[in-house]
C-alpha distance (Angstrom), angle and dihedral (degrees) to the residues before:
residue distance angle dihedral
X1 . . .
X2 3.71 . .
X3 3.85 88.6 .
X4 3.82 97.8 51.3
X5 4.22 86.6 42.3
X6 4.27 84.7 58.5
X7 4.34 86.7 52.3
X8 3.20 93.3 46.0
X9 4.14 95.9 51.3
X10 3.45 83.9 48.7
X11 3.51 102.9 46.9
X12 3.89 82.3 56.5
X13 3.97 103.7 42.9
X14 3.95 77.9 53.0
X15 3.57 93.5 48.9
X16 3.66 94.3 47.4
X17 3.87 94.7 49.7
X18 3.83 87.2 50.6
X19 3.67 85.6 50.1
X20 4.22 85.3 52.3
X21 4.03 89.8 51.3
X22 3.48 91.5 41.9
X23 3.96 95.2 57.3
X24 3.79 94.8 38.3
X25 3.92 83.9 54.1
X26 4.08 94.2 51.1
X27 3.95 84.9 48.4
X28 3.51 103.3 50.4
X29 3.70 89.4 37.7
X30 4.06 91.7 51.5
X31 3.88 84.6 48.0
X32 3.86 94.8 50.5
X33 3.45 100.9 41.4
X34 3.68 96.9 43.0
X35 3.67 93.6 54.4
X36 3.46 100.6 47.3
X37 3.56 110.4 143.3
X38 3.91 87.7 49.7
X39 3.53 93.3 46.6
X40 3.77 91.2 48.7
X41 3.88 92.7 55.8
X42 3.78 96.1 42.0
X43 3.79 82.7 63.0
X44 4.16 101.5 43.5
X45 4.16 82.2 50.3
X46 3.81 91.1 53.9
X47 3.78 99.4 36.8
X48 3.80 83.5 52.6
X49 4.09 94.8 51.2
X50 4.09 88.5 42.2
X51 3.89 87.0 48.5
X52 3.14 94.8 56.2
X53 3.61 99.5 49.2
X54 4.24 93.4 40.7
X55 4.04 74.1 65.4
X56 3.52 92.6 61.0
X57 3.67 106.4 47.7
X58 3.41 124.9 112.8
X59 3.66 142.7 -160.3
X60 3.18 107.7 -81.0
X61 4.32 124.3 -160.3
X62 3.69 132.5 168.5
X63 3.40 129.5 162.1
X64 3.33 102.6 -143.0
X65 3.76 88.8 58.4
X66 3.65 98.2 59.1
X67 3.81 96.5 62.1
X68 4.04 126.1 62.2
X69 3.83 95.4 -107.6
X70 4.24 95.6 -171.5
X71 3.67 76.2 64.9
X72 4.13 104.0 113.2
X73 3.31 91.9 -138.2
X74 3.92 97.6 57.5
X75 3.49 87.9 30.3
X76 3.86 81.1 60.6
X77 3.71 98.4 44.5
X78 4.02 99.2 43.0
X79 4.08 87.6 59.0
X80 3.51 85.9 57.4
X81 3.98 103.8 30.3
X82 3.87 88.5 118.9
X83 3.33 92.8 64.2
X84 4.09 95.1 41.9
X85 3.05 103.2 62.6
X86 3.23 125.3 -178.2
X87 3.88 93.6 7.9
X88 3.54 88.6 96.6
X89 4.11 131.8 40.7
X90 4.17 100.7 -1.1
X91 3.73 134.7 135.8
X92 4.11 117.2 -118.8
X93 3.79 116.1 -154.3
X94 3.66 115.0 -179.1
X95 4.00 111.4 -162.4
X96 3.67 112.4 -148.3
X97 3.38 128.1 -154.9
X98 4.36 110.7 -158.9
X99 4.06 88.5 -164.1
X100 3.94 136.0 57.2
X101 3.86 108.0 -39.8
X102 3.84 142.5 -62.6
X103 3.39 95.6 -74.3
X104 3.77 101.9 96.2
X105 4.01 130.1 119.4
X106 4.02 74.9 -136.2
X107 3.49 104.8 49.9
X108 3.95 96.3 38.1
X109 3.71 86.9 51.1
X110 3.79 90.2 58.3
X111 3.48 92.3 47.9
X112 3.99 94.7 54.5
X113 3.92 84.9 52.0
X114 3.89 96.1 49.5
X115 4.13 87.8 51.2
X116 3.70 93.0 46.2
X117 3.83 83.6 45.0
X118 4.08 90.2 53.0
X119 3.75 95.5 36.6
X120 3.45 89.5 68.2
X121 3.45 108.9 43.1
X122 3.98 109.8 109.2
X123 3.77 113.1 -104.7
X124 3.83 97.9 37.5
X125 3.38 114.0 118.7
X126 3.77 96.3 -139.1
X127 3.84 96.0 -167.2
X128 3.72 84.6 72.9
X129 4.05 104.2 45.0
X130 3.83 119.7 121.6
X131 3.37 124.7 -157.0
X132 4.17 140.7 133.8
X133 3.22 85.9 -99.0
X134 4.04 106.3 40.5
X135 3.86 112.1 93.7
X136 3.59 94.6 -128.9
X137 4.00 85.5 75.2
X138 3.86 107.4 82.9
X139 3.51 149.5 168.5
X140 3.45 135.3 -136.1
X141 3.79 144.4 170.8
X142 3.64 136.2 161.0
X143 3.40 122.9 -106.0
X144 4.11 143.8 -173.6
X145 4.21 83.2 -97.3
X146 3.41 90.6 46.5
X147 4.13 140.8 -107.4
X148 4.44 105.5 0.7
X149 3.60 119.3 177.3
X150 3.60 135.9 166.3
X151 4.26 141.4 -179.5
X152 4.22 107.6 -85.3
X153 3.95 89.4 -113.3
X154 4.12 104.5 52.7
X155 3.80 112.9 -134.4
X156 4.04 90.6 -113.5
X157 3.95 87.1 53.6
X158 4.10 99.7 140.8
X159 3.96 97.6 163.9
X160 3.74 96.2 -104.0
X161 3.80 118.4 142.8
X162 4.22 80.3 -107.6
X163 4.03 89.8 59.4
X164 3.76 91.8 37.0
X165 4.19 91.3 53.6
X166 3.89 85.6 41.9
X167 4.10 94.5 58.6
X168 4.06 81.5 37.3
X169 3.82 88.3 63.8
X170 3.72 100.7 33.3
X171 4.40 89.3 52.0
X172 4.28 75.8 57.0
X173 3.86 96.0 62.5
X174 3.52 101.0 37.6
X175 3.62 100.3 68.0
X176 4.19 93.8 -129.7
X177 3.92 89.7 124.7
X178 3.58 104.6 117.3
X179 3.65 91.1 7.6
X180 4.12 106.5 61.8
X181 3.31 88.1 -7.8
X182 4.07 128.9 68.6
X183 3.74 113.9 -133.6
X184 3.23 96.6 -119.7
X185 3.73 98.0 46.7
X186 3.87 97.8 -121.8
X187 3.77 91.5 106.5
X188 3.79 143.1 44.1
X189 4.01 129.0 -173.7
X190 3.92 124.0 -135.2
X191 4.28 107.1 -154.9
X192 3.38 106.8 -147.3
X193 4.22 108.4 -171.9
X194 3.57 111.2 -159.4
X195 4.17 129.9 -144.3
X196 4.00 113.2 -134.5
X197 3.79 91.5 -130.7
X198 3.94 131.2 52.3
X199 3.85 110.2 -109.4
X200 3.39 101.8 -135.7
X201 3.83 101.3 37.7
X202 3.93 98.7 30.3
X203 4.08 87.8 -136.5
X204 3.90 117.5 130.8
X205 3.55 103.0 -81.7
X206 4.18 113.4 -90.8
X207 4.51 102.6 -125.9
X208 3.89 81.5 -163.9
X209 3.80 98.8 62.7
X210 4.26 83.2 37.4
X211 3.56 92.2 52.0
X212 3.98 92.1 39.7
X213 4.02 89.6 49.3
X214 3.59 91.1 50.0
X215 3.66 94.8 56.0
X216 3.66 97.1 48.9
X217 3.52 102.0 38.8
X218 3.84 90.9 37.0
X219 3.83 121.5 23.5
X220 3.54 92.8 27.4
X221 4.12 101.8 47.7
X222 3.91 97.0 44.3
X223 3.56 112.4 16.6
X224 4.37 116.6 109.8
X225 3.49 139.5 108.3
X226 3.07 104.3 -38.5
X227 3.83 103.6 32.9
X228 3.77 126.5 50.1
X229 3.68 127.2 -175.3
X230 3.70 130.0 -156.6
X231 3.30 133.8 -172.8
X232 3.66 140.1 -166.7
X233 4.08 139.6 161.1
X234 3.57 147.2 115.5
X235 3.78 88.1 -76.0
X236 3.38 106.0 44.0
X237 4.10 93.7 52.9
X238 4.19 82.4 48.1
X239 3.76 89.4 51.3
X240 3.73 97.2 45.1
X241 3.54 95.3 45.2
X242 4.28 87.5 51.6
X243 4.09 84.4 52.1
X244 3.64 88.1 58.7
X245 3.77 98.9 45.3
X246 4.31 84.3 92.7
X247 4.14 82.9 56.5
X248 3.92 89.2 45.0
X249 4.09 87.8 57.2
X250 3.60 94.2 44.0
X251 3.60 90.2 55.5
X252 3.87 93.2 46.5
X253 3.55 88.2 55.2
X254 3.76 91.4 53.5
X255 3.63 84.4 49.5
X256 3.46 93.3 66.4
X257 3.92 109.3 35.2
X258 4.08 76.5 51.6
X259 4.00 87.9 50.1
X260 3.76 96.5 45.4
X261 3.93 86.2 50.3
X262 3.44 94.2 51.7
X263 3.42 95.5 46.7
X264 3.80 95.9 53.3
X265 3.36 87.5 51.6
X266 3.67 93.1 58.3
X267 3.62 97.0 35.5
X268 4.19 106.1 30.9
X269 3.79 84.4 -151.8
X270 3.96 108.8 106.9
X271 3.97 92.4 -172.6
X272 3.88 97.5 51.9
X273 4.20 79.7 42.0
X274 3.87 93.5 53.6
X275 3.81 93.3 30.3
X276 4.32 91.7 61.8
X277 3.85 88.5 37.4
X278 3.80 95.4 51.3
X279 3.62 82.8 45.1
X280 3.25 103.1 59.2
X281 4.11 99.9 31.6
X282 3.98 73.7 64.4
X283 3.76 97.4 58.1
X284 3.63 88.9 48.9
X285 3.63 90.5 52.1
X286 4.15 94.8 47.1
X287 4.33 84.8 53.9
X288 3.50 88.0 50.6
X289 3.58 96.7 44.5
X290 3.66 92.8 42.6
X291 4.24 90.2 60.1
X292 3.84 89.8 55.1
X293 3.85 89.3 48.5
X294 4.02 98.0 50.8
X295 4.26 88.4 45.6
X296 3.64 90.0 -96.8
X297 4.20 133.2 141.5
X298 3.81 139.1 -142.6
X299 4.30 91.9 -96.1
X300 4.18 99.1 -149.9
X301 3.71 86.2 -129.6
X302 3.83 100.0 62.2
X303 3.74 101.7 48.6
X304 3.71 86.8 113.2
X305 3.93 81.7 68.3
X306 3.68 92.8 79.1
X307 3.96 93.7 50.8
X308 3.61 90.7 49.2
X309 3.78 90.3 56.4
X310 3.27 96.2 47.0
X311 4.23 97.5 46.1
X312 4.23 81.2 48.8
X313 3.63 94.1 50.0
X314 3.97 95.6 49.9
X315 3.95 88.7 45.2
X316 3.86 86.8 57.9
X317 4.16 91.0 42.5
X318 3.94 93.6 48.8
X319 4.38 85.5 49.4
X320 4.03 83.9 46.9
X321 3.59 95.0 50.1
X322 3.65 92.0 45.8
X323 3.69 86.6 49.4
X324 3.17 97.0 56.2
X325 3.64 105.9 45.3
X326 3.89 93.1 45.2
X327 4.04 76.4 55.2
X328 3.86 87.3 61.9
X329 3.89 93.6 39.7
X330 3.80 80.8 64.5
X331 3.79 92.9 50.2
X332 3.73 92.5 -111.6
X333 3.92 112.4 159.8
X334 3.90 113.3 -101.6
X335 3.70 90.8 -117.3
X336 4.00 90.1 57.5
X337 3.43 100.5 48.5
X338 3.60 94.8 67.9
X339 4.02 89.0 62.6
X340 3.73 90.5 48.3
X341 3.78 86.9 65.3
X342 3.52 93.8 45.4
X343 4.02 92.2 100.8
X344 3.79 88.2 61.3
X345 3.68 89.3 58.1
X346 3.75 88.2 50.6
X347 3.60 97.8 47.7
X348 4.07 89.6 50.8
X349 4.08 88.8 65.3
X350 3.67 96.3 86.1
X351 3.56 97.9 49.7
X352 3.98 94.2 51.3
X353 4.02 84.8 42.6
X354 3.71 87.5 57.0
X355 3.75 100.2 48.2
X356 4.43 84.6 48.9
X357 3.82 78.9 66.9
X358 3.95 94.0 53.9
X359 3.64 87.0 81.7
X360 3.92 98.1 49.7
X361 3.71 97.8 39.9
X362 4.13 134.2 69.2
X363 3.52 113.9 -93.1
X364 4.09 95.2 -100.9
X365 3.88 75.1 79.6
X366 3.48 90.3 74.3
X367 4.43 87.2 76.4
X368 3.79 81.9 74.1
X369 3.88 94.1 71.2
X370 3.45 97.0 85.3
X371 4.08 98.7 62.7
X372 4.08 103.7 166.4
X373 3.72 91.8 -140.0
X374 4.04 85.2 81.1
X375 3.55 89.9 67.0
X376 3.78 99.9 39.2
X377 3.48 118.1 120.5
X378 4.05 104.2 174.0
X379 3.98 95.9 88.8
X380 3.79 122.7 99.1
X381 3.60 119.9 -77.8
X382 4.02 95.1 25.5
X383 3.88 122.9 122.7
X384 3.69 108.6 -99.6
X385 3.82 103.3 17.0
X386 3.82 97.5 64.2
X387 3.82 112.9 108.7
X388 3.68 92.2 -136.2
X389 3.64 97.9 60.3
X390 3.42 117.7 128.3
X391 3.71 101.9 -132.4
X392 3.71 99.9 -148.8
X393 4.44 92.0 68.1
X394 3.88 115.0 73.7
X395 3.54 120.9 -163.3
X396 3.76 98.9 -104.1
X397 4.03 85.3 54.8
X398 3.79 87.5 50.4
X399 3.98 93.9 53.1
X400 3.46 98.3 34.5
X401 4.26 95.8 48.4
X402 3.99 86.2 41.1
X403 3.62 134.5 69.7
């Protein structure tokens, strides 16, 4: 008894919040839908403002941002970052040579050049760069007269076969083999820490212009046949993935000529097509806008966001438009069938409140995308699950019968 008196309370505390939703739902409908034209205009004004910020927005990378840093470990490592260096945020390039070994007047020659080259380059914190040739790299061993050390290149270096065997036996005792140094001595790396503001400007420091310096001044300049130069780091992926962003739009606007095709197709209505297109090309644009707005960039790794938006906000237009025209199968007015969808609109809240916290969250957050209420089609007022459907007219006959 005092397990079905528990049900039933909470079959009616349920029933009385669904009562709640359901009122605030006729009320905000009654409020949209009878100020229309206002409505309307209040959202052309805003689209405009966000538009015009989406335009603005750039990439935007950080290190810092791409790692969880409550994480004790990073925690642990950022305190001390200034004494890491080159653990964290730094530029790899691996010089190759494609004949014999390193030890070449020619090939050492190229590799002083290519340090020079990424000693310079603004936003390298040139305290921490390791090379052959830097004097940071060292050698040491322990001899009858005590501790002797020295620079990997000797001062007197001239490129002679001497000089050559010299840096060959000094590379030996400082323990860079495998480190600076490839095993089999057809390779050698240049570290290239990086600060996290430009030195000159005091702005976080832009990984496309890095990543664009280092090819010109790098890949460009010295590598050929016999040389080849690769390149790898935190930065580098960041500023490849920013020089692609103009590839990412292209694609996106395939996406949606291929969308609105599609959806013809299905629908043989070309305003309804352009209408839930436009539509959701115009959600994309307020999330965009909305980032510049709050401060925020375009992170590289969440330019998927945009496409998700967009496939989410078609999925809720195609449910609309079938809304709607099984509203006019029923003889509804045109003016009422708009309401009847309203719930739809409702329902598509949590998903767009979800993707807002894309930008806040770590990337695991991204699992959450795919929410299976944005394909559920058993609430009121969606095609299929309303009791007055006749059963004998399918959505496609609904769209294609109805304009």
């Amino acid at each position: 008894m005092n397990e079905q008196h528990v049900k039933d309370s909470l079959k009616g505390a349920v029933d009385e919040v669904e009562n709640v939703i359901l009122d605030a739902e006729i009320a905000i409908e009654r409020v949209v839908f009878g100020k229309r034209l206002w409505i309307l205009l209040a959202f052309v004004l805003v689209t405009v403002y966000l538009a015009s910020a989406a335009i603005k927005v750039r990439p935007d990378a950080s290190f810092e941002k791409m790692v969880p840093v409550k994480h004790p470990y990073i925690a642990a490592y950022l305190e001390r970052k200034d004494e890491l260096t080159g653990l964290g945020n730094a530029v790899r390039i691996a010089v190759e040579t494609t004949e014999g070994n390193i030890f070449t007047e020619e090939y050492m020659e190229t590799l002083r050049q290519v340090s020079d080259e990424v000693f310079f380059i603004p936003g390298v914190n040139r305290s921490g760069v390791k090379s052959l040739w830097t004097p940071n790299v060292r050698w040491g061993e322990v001899t009858e007269e005590g501790f002797t050390g020295g620079t990997i290149v000797p001062d007197d270096y001239d490129g002679s076969d001497a000089s050559l065997a010299k840096v060959r036996a000094n590379i030996m005792k400082s323990g860079q083999v495998g480190n600076l140094v490839a095993n089999d001595f057809r390779s050698t790396i240049i570290l290239a820490p990086l600060m996290e503001t430009h030195p000159d400007t005091g702005e976080p420091l832009n990984f496309g212009s890095i990543s664009r310096k280092l090819e010109e001044l790098v890949r460009d300049k010295y590598q050929n046949d016999e040389i080849k130069i690769h390149m790898t780091g935190f930065a580098k992926v960041m500023g490849d993935l920013i020089d692609g962003a103009a590839q990412v739009a292209i694609f996106f606007l395939i996406a949606i000529v291929i969308t609105l095709a599609l959806f013809y197709v299905y629908s043989r209505c070309l305003p309804a097509s352009i209408i839930v297109v436009t539509c959701s090309v115009i959600a994309v644009a307020w999330q965009v806008g909305l980032l510049k707005v709050l401060g925020y960039g375009l992170d590289p790794y969440s330019m998927l966001i945009p496409f998700l938006v967009f496939a989410i906000g078609v999925s809720h237009g195609v449910q609309m438009i079938n809304a709607i025209m099984h509203g006019r199968v029923r003889g509804q007015e045109p003016r009422r069938c708009g309401p009847f969808c309203f719930p739809l609109t409702v329902r598509a809240r949590p998903d767009c409140i979800g993707l807002r916290w894309h930008w806040f969250c770590n990337a695991d957050g991204h699992r959450d995308t795919s929410d299976p209420r944005s394909g559920d089609c058993s609430q009121r007022g969606c095609p299929g699950g309303h009791p007055d459907q006749p059963r004998s007219v399918t959505d496609s006959d609904v769209l294609r019968g109805y304009r």
